[in-house]
C-alpha positions in Angstrom: 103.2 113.0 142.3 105.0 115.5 140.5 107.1 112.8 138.3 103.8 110.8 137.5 102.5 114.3 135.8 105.7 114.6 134.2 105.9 111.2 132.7 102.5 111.6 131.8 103.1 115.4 129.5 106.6 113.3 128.2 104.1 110.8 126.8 101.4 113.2 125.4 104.1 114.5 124.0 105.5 112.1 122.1 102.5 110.6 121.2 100.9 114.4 119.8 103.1 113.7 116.2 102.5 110.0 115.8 98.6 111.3 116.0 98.9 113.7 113.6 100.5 111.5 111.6 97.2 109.5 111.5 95.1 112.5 110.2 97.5 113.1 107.1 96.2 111.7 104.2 98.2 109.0 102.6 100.8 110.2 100.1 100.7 107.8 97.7 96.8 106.3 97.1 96.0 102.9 97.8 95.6 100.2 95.0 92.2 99.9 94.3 91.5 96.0 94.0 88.9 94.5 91.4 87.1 91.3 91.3 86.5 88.6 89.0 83.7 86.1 89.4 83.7 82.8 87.6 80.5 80.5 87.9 81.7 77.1 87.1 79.3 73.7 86.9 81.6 70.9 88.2 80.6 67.2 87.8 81.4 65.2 91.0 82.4 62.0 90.4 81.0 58.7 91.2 78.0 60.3 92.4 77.5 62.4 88.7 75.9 65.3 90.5 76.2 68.5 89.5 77.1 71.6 91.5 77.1 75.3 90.9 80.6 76.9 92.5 81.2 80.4 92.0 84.4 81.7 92.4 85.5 85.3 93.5 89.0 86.3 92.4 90.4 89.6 94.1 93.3 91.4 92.1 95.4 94.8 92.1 97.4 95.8 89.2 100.2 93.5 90.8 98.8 89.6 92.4 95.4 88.2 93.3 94.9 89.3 96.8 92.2 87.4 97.7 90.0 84.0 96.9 86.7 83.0 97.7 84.4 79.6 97.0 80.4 79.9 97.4 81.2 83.1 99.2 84.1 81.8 101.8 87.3 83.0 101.6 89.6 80.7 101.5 92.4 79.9 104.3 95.2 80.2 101.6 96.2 80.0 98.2 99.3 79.6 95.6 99.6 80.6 91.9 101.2 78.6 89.4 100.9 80.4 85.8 97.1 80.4 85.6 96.0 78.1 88.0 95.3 78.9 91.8 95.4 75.9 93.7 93.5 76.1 97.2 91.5 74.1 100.0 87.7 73.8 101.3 86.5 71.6 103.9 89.1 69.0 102.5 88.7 69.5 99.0 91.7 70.3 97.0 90.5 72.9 94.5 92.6 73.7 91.1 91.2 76.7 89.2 92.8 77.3 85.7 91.9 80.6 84.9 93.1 81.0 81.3 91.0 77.3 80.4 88.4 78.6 82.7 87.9 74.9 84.1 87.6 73.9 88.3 89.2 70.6 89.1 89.0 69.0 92.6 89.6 66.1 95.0 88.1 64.9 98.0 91.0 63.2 99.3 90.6 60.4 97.2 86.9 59.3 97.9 85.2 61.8 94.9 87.0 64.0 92.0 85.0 67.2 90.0 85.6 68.3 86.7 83.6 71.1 85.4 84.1 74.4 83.0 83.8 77.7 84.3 82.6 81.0 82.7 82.8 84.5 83.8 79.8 85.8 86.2 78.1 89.1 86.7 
């Protein structure tokens, strides 16, 4: 009995600074993050309908930390120069930011093209 209270005050006691710790405040302040929207009207091809996407970029001062399509974020992305290529429900997504046009593929059965402009 006497070692399980023991082991019990070794513990408290070596968890007491890792919980201070935890009440410091952070040294250095976190980066705040902005967002960009882009509303862009792609044409889906062969049907020639029209839809709405909106985009939502998420940034620091360093990388886009964060994408999201009609409000979904996205499973994963890659950056080349300006574009962020990505994936929704099977539709390969190429956003070129600098253009500000979406281009997309369903796997071969439908493409989009469509310009983009930036949202509210």
């Amino acid at each position: 009995m006497k070692a399980a209270l023991m082991s019990v005050a070794c513990m408290a006691a070596a968890l007491a600074p890792t919980a201070s710790a935890q009440t410091r405040p952070p040294s250095k302040p976190a980066p705040t993050a902005n967002e960009v929207t882009l509303v862009c009207e792609a044409v889906y091809m062969p049907a020639r309908t029209t839809w709405t996407r909106t985009v939502s970029i998420g940034y620091d001062k360093k990388r886009v930390r964060s994408v999201k399509i009609d409000g979904v974020p996205v499973y994963t992305f890659a950056i080349q120069d300006t574009v962020i290529l990505t994936a929704v429900d099977n539709e390969r997504i190429q956003i070129d930011t600098a253009a500000q046009t979406w281009s997309s593929d369903f796997r071969g059965q439908a493409t989009a093209q469509g310009r983009c402009e930036r949202g509210p």
